[in-house]
mmCIF file as gemmi writes it, N, C-alpha and C atoms, coordinates in Angstrom:
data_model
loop_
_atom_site.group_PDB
_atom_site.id
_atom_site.type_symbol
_atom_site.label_atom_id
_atom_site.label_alt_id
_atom_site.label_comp_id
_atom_site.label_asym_id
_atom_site.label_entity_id
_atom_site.label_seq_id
_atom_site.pdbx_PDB_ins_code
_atom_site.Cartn_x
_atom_site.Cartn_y
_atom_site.Cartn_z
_atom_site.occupancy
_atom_site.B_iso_or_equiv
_atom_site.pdbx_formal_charge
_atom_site.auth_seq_id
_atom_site.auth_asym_id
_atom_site.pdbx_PDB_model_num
ATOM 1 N N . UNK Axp A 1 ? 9.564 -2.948 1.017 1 0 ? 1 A 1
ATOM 2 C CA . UNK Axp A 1 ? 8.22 -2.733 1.504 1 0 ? 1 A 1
ATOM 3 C C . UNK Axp A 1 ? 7.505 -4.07 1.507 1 0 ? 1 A 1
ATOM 4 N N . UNK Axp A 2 ? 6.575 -4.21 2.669 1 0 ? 2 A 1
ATOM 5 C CA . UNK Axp A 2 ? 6.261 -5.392 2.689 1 0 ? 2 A 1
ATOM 6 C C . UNK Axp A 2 ? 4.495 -5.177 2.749 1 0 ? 2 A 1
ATOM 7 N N . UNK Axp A 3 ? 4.076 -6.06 2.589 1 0 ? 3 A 1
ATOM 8 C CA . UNK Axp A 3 ? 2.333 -5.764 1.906 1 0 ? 3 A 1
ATOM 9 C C . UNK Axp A 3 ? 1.738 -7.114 1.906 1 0 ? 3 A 1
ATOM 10 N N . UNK Axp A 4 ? 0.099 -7.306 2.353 1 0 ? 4 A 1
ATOM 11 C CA . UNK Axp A 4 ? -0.756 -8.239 2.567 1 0 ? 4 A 1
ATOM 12 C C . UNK Axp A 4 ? -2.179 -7.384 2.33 1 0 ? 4 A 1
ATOM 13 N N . UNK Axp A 5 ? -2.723 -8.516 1.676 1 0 ? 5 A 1
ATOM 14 C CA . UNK Axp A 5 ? -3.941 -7.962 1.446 1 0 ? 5 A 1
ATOM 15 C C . UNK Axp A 5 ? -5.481 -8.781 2.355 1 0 ? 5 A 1
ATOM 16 N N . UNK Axp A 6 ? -5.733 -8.473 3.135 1 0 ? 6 A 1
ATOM 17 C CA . UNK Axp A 6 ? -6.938 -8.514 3.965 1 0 ? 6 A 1
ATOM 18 C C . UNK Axp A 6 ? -8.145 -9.039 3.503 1 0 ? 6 A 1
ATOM 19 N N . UNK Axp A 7 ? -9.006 -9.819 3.486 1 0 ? 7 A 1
ATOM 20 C CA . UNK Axp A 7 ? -10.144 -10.011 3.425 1 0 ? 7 A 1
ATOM 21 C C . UNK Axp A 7 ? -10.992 -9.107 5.006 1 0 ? 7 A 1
ATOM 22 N N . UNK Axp A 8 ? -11.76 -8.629 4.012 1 0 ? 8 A 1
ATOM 23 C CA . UNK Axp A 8 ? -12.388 -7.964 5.64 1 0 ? 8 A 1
ATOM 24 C C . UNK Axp A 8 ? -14.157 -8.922 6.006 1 0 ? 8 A 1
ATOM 25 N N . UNK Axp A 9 ? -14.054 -9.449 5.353 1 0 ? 9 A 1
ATOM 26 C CA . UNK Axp A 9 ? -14.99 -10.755 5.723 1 0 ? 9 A 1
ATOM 27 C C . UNK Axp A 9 ? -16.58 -9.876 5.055 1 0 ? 9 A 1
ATOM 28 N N . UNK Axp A 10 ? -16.687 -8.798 4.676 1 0 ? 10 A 1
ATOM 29 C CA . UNK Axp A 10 ? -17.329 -8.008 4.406 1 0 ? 10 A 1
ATOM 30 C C . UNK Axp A 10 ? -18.183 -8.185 2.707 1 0 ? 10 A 1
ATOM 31 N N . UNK Axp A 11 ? -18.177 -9.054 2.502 1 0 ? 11 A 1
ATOM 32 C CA . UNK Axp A 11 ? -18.579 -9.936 1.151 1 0 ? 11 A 1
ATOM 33 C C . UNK Axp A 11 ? -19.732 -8.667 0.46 1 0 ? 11 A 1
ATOM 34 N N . UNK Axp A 12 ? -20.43 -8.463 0.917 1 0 ? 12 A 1
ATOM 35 C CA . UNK Axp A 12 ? -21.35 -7.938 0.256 1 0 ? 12 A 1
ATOM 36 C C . UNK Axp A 12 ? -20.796 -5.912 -0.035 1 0 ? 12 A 1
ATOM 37 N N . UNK Axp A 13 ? -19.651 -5.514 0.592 1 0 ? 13 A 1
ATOM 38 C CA . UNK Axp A 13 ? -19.279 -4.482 0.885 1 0 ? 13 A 1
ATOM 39 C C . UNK Axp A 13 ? -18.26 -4.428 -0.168 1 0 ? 13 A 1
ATOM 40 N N . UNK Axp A 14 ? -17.296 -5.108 -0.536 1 0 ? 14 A 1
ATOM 41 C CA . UNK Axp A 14 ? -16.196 -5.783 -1.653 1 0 ? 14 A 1
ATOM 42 C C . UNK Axp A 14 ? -15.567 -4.486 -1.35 1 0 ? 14 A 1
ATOM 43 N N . UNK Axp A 15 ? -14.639 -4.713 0.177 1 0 ? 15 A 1
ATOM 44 C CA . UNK Axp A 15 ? -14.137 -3.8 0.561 1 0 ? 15 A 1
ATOM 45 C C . UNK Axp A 15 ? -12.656 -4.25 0.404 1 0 ? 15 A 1
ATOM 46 N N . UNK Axp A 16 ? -11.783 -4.042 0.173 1 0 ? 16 A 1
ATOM 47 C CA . UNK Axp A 16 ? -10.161 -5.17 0.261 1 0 ? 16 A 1
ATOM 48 C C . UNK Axp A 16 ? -9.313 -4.004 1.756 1 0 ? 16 A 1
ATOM 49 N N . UNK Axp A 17 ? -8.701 -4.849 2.82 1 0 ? 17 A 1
ATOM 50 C CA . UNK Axp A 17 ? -7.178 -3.684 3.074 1 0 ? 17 A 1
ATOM 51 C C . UNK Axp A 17 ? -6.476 -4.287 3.093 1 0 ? 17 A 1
ATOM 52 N N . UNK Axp A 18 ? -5.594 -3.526 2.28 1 0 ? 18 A 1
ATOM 53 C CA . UNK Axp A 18 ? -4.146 -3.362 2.313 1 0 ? 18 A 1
ATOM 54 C C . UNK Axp A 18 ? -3.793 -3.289 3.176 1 0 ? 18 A 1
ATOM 55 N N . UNK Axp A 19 ? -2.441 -4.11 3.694 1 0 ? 19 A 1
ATOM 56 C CA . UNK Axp A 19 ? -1.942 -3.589 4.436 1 0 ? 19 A 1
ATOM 57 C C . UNK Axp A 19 ? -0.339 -4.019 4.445 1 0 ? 19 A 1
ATOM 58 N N . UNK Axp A 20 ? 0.817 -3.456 5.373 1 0 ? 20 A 1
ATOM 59 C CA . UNK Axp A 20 ? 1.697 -3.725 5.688 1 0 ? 20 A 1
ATOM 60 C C . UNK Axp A 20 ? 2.795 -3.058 6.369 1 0 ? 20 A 1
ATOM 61 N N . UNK Axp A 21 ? 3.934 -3.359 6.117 1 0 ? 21 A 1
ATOM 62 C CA . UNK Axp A 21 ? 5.057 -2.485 6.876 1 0 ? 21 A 1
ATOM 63 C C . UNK Axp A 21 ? 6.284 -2.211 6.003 1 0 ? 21 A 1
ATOM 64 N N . UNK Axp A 22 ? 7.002 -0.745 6.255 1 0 ? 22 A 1
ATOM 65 C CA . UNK Axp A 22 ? 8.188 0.129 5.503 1 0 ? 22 A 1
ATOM 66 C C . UNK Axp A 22 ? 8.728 -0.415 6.329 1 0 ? 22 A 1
ATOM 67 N N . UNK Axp A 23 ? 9.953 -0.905 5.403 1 0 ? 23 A 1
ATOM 68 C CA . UNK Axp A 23 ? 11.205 -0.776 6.334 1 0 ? 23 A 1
ATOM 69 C C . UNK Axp A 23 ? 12.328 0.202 4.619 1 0 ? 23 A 1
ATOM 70 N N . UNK Axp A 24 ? 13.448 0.691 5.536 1 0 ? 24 A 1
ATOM 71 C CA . UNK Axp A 24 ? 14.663 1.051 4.872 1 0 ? 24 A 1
ATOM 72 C C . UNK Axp A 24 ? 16.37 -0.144 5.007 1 0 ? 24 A 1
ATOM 73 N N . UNK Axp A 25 ? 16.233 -0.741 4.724 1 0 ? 25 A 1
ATOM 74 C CA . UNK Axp A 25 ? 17.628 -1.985 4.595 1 0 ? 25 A 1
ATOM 75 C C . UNK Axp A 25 ? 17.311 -2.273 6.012 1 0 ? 25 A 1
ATOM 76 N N . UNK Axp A 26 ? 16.226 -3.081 5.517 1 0 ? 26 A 1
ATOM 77 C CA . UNK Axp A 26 ? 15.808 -3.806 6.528 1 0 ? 26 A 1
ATOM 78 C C . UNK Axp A 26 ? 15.206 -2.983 8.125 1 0 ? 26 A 1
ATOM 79 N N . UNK Axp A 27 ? 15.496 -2.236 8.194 1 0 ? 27 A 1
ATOM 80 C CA . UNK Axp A 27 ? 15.199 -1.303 9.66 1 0 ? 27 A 1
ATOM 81 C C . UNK Axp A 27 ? 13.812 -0.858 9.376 1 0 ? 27 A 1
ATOM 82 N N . UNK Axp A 28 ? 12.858 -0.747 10.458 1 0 ? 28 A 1
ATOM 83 C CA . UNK Axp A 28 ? 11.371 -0.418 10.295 1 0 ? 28 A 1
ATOM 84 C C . UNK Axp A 28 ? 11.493 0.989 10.049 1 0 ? 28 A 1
ATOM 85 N N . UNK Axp A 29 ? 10.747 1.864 9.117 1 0 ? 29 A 1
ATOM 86 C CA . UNK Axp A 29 ? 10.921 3.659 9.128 1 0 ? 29 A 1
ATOM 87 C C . UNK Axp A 29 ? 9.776 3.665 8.483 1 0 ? 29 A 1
ATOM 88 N N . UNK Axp A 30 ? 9.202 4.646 9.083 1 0 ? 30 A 1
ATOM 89 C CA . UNK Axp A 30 ? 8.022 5.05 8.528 1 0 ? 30 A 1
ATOM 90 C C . UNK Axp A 30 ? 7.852 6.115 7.022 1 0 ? 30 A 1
ATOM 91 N N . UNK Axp A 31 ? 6.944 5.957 6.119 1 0 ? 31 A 1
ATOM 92 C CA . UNK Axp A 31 ? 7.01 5.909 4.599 1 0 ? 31 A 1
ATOM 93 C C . UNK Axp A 31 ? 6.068 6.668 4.473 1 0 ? 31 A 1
ATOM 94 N N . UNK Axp A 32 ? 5.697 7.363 3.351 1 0 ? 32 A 1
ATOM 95 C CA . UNK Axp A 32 ? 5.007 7.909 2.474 1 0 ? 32 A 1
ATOM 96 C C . UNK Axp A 32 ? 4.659 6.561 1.35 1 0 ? 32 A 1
ATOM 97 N N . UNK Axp A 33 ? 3.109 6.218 1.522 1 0 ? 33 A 1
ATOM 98 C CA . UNK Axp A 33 ? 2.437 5.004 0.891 1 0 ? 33 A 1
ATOM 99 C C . UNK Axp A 33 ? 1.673 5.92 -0.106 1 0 ? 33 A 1
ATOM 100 N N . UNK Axp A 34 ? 1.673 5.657 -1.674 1 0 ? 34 A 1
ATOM 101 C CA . UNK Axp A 34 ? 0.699 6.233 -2.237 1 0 ? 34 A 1
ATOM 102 C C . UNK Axp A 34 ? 0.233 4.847 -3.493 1 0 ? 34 A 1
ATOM 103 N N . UNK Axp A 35 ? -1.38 4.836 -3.452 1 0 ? 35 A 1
ATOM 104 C CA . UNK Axp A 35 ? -1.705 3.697 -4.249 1 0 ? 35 A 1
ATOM 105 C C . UNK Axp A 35 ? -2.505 4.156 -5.333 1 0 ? 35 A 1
ATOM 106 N N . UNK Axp A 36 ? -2.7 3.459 -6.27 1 0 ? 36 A 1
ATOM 107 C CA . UNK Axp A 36 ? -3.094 3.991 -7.625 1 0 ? 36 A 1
ATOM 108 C C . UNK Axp A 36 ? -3.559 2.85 -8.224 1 0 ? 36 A 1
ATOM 109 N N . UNK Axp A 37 ? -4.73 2.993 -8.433 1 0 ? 37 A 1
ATOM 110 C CA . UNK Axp A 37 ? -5.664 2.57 -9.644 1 0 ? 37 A 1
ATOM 111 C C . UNK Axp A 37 ? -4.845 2.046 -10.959 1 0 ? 37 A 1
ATOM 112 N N . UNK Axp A 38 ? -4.536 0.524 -11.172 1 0 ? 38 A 1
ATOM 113 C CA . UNK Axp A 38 ? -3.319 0.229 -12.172 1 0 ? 38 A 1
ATOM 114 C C . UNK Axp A 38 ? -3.941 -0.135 -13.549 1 0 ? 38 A 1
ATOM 115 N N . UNK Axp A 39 ? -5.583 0.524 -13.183 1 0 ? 39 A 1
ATOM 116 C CA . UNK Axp A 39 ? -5.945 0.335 -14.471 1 0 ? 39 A 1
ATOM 117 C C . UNK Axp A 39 ? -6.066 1.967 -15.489 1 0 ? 39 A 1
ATOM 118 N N . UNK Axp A 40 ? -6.098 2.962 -14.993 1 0 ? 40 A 1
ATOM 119 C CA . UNK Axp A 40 ? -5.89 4.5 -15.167 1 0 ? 40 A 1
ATOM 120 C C . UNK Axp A 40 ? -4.896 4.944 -14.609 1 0 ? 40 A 1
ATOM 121 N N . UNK Axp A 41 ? -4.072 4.577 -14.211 1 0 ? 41 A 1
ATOM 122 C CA . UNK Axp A 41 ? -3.505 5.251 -13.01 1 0 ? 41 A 1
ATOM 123 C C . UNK Axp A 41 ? -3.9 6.648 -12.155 1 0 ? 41 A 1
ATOM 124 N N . UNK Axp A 42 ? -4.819 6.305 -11.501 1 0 ? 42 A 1
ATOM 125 C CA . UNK Axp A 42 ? -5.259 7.603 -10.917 1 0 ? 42 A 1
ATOM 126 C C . UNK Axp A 42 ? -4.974 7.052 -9.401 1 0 ? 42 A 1
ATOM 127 N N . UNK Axp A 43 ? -4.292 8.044 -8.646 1 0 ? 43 A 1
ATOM 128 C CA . UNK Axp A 43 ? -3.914 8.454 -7.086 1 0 ? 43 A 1
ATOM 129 C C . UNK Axp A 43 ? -5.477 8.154 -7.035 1 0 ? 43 A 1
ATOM 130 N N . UNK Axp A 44 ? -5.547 6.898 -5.573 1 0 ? 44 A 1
ATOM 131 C CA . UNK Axp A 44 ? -6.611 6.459 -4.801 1 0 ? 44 A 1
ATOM 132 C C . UNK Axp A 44 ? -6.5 6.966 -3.404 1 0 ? 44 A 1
ATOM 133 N N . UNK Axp A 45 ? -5.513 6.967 -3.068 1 0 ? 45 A 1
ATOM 134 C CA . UNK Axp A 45 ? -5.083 6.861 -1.481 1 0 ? 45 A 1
ATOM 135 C C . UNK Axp A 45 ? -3.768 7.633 -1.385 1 0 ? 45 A 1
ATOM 136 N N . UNK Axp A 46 ? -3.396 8.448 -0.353 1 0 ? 46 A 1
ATOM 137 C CA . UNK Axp A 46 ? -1.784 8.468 -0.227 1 0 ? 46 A 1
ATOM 138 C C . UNK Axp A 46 ? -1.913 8.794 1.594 1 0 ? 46 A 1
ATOM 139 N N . UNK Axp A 47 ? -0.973 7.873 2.055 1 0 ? 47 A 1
ATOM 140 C CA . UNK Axp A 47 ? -1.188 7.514 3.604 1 0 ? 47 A 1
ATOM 141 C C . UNK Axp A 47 ? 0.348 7.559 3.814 1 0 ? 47 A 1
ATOM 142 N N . UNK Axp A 48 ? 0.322 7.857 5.503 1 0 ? 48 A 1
ATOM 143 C CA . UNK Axp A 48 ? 1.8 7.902 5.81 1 0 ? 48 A 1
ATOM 144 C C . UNK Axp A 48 ? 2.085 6.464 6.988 1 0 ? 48 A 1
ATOM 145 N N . UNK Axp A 49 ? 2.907 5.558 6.799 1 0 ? 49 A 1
ATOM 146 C CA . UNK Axp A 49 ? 2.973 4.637 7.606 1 0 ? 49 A 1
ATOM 147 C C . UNK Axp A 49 ? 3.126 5.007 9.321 1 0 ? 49 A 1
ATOM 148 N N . UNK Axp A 50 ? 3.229 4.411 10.309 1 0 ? 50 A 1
ATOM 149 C CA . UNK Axp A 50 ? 3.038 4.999 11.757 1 0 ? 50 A 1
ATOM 150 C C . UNK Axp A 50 ? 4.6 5.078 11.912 1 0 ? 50 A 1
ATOM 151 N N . UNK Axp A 51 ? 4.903 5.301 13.4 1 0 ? 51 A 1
ATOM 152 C CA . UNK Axp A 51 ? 6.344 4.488 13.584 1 0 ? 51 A 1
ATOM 153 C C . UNK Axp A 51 ? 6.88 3.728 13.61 1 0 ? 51 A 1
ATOM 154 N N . UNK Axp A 52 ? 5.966 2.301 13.168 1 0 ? 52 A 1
ATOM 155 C CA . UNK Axp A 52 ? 6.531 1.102 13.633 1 0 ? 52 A 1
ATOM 156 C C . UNK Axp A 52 ? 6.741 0.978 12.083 1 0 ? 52 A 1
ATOM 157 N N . UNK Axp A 53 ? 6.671 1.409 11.246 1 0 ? 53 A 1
ATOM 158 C CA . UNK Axp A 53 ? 6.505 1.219 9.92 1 0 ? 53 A 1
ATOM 159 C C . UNK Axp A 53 ? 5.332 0.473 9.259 1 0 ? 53 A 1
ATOM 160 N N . UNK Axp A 54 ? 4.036 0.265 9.874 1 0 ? 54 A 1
ATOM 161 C CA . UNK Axp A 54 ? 2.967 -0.089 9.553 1 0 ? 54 A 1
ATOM 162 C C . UNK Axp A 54 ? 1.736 0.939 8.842 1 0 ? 54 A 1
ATOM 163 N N . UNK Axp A 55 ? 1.01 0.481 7.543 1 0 ? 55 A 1
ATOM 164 C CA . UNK Axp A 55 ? -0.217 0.888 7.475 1 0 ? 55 A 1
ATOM 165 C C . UNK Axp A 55 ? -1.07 0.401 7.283 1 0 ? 55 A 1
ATOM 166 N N . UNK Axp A 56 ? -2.318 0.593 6.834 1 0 ? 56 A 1
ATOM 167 C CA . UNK Axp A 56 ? -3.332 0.178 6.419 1 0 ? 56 A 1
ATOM 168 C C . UNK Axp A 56 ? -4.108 1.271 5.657 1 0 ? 56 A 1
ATOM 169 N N . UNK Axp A 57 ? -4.812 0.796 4.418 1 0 ? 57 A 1
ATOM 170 C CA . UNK Axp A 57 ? -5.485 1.376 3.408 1 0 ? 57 A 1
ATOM 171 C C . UNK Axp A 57 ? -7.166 0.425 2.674 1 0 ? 57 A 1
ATOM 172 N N . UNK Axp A 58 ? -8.205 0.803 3.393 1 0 ? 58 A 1
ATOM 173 C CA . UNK Axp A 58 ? -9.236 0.525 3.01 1 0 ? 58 A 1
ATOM 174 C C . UNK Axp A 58 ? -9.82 0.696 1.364 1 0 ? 58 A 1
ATOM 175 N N . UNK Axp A 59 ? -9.865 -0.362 0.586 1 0 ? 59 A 1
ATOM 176 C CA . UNK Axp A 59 ? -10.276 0.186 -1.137 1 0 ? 59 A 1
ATOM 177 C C . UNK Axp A 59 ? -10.93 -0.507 -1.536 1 0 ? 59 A 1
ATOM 178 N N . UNK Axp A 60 ? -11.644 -0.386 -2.954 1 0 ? 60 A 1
ATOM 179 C CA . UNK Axp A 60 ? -13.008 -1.562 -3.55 1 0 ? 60 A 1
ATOM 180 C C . UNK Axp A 60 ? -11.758 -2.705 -3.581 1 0 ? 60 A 1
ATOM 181 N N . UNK Axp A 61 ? -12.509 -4.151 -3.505 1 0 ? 61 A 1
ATOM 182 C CA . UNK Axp A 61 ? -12.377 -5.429 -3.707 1 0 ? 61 A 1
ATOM 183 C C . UNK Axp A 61 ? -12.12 -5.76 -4.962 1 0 ? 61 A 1
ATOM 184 N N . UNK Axp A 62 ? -12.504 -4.809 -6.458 1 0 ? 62 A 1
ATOM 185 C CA . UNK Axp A 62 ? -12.629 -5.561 -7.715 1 0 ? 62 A 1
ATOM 186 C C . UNK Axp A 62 ? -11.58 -4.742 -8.506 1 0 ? 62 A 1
ATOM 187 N N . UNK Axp A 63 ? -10.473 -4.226 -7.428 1 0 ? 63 A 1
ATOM 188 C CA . UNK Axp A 63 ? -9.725 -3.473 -8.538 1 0 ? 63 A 1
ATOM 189 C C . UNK Axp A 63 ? -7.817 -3.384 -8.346 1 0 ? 63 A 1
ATOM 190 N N . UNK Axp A 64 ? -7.403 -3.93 -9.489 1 0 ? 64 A 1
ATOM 191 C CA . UNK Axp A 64 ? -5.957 -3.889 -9.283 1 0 ? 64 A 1
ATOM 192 C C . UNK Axp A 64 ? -5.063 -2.857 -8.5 1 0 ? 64 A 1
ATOM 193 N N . UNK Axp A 65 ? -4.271 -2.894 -8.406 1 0 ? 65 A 1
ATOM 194 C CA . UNK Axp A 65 ? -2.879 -1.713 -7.446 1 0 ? 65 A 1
ATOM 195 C C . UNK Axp A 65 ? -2.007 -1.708 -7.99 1 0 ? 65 A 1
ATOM 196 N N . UNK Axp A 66 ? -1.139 -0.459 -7.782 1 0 ? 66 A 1
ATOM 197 C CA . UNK Axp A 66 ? -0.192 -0.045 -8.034 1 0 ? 66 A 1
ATOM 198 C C . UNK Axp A 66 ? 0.251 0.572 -6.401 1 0 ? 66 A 1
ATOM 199 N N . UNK Axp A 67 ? 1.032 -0.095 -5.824 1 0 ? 67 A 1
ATOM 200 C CA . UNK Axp A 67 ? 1.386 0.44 -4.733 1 0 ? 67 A 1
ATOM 201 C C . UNK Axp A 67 ? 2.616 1.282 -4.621 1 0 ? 67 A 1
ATOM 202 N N . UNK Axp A 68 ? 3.067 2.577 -4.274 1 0 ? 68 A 1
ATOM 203 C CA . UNK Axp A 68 ? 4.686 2.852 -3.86 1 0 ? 68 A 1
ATOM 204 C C . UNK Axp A 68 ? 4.823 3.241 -2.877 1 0 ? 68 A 1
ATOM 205 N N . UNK Axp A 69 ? 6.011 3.132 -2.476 1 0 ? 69 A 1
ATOM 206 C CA . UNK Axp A 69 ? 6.719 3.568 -0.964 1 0 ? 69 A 1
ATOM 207 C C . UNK Axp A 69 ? 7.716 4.739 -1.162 1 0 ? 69 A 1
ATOM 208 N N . UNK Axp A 70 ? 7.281 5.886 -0.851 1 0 ? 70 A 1
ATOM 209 C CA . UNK Axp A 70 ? 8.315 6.51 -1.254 1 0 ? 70 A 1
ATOM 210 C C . UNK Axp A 70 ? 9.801 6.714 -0.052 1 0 ? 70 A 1
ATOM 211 N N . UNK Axp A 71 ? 10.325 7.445 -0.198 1 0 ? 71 A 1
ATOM 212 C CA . UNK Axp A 71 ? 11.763 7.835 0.487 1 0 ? 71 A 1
ATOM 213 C C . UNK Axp A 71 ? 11.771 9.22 0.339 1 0 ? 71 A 1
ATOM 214 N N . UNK Axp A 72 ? 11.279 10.324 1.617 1 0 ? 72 A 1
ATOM 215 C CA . UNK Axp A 72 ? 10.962 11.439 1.636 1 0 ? 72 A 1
ATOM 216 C C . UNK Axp A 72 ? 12.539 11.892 1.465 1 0 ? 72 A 1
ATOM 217 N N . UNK Axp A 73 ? 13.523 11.809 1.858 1 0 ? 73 A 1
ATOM 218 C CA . UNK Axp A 73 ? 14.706 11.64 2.141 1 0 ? 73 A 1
ATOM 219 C C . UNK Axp A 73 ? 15.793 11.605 0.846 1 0 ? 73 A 1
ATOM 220 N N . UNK Axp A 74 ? 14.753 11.274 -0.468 1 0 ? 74 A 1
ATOM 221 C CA . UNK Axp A 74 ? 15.395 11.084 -1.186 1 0 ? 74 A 1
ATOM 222 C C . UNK Axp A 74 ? 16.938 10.653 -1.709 1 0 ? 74 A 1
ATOM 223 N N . UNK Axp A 75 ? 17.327 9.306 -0.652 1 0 ? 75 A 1
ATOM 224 C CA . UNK Axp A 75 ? 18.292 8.508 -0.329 1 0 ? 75 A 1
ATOM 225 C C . UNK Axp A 75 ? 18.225 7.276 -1.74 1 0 ? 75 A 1
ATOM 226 N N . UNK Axp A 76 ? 17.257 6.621 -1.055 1 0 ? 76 A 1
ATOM 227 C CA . UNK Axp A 76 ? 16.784 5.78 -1.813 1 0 ? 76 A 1
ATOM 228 C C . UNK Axp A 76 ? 15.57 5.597 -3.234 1 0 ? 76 A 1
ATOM 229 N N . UNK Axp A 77 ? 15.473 5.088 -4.355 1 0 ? 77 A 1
ATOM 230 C CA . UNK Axp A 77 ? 14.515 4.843 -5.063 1 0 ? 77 A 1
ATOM 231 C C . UNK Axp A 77 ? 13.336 4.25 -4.487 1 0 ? 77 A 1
ATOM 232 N N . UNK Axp A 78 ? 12.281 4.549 -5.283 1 0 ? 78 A 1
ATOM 233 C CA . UNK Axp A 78 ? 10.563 4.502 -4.693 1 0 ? 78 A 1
ATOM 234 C C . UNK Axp A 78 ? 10.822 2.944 -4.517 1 0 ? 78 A 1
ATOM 235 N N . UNK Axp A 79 ? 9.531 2.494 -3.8 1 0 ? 79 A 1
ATOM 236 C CA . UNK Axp A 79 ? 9.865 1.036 -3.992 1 0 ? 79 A 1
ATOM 237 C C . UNK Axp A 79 ? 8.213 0.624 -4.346 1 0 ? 79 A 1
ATOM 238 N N . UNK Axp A 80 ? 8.374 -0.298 -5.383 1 0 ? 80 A 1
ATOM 239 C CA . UNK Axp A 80 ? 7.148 -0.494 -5.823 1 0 ? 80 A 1
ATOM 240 C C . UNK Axp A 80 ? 6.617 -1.829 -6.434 1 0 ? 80 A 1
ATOM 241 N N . UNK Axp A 81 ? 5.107 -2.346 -5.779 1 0 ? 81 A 1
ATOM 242 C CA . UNK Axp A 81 ? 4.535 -3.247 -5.891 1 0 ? 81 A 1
ATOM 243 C C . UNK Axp A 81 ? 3.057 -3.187 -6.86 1 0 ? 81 A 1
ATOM 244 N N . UNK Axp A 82 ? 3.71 -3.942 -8.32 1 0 ? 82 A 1
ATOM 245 C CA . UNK Axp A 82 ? 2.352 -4.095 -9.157 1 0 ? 82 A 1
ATOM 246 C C . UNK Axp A 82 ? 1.668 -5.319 -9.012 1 0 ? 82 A 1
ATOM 247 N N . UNK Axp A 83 ? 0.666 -4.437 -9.79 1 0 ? 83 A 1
ATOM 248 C CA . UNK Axp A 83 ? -0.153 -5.73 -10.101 1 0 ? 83 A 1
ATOM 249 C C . UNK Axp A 83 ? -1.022 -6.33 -8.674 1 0 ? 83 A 1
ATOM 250 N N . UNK Axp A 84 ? -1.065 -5.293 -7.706 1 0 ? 84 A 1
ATOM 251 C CA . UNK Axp A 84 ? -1.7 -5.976 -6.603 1 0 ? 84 A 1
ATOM 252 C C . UNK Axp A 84 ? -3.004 -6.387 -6.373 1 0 ? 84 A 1
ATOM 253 N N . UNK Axp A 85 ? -3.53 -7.315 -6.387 1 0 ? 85 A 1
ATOM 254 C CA . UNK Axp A 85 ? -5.18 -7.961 -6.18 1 0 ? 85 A 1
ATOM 255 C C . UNK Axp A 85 ? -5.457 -8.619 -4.835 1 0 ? 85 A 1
ATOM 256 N N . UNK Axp A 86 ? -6.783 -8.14 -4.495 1 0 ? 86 A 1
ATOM 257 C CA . UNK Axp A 86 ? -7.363 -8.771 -3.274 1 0 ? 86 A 1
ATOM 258 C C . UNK Axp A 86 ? -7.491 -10.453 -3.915 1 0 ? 86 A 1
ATOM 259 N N . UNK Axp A 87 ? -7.588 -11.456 -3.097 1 0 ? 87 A 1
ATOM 260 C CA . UNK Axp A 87 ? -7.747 -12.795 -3.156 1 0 ? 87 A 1
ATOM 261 C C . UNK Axp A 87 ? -8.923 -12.975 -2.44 1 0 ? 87 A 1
């Protein structure tokens, strides 16, 4: 799973997106994205990527991530990105 985090130029809004693209060994497939609050872990968001394997997820600016990708398919293990912060 691949992931960038956005400035939305929105300074006074301290809005962050997420964003990026699923792939499966390398091939683009679209995912089940669910993100979580890595300071409680509490479910913030859960979004499904498009076909191209792209999403995007709008969230506050002042707060860490816990991102996963799941595999509806249950082929593969979740794939998962901590510790994520807007810059």
């Amino acid at each position: 799973m691949l992931f960038r985090i956005l400035n939305t130029g929105l300074s006074s809004s301290k809005i962050a997106v997420i964003a990026g693209q699923t792939r499966e060994m390398g091939v683009v497939k679209s995912k089940t994205i669910r993100i979580y609050n890595r300071s409680n872990g509490a479910l913030l968001k859960q979004i499904k990527s498009d076909a191209d394997g792209y999403y995007k997820a709008y969230l506050p600016y002042d707060l860490s991530y816990l991102i996963v990708g799941i595999d509806e398919n249950k082929i593969f293990n979740a794939t998962v990105q901590d510790n994520v912060r807007p810059k």
